[in-house]
N, C-alpha and C positions, 0 to 999 in steps of 0.2 A: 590703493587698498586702504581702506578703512580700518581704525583699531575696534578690535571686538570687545562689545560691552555685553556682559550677561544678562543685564536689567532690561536691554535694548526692545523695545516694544516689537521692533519687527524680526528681532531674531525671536522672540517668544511665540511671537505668531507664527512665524516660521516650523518653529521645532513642535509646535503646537500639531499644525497642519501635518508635519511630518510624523508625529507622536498616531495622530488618525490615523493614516495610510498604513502605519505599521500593523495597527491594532486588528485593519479591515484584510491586509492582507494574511497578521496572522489566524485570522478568524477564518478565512478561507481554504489558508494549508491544512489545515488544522478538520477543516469537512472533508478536505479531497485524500487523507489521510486515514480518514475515519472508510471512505469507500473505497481504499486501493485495500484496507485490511480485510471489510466484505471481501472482495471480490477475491482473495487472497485465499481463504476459507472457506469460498466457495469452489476456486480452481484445487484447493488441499483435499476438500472433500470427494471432489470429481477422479480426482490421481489415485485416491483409496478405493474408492469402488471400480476402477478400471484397474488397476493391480490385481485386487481381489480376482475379478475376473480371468484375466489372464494368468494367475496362479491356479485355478481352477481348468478352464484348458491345460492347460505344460501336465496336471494331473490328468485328464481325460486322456488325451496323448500319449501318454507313458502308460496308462493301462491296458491302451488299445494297441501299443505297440509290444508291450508286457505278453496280453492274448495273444499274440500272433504267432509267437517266439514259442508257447506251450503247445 
């Protein structure tokens, strides 16, 4: 094994090449992040109007069970 020199041309290139890859992959988390939160917001938004909904039944239900009882 070789002693590590920091000036070392190909460890520059190295970390260099590694320094890209980082950048590329943090640029991609960073999009798929961006559409897991869409998508997030759009399943948040879906759960509120189907609650809604189903709150709105359990009322219709209880009225109609309400009437029945009078």
């Amino acid at each position: 094994m070789g002693t590590f020199h920091p000036m070392d041309e190909g460890n520059l290139t190295e970390l260099s090449t590694e320094m890209a890859q980082l950048k590329e992959k943090n640029k991609c988390m960073k999009i798929e992040l961006k559409e897991m939160q869409e998508r997030y917001s759009e399943i948040s938004l879906k759960f509120a109007e189907v609650e809604g909904e189903r709150q709105q039944l359990v009322m219709t239900v209880r009225n109609l069970k309400n009437g029945k009882k009078s």
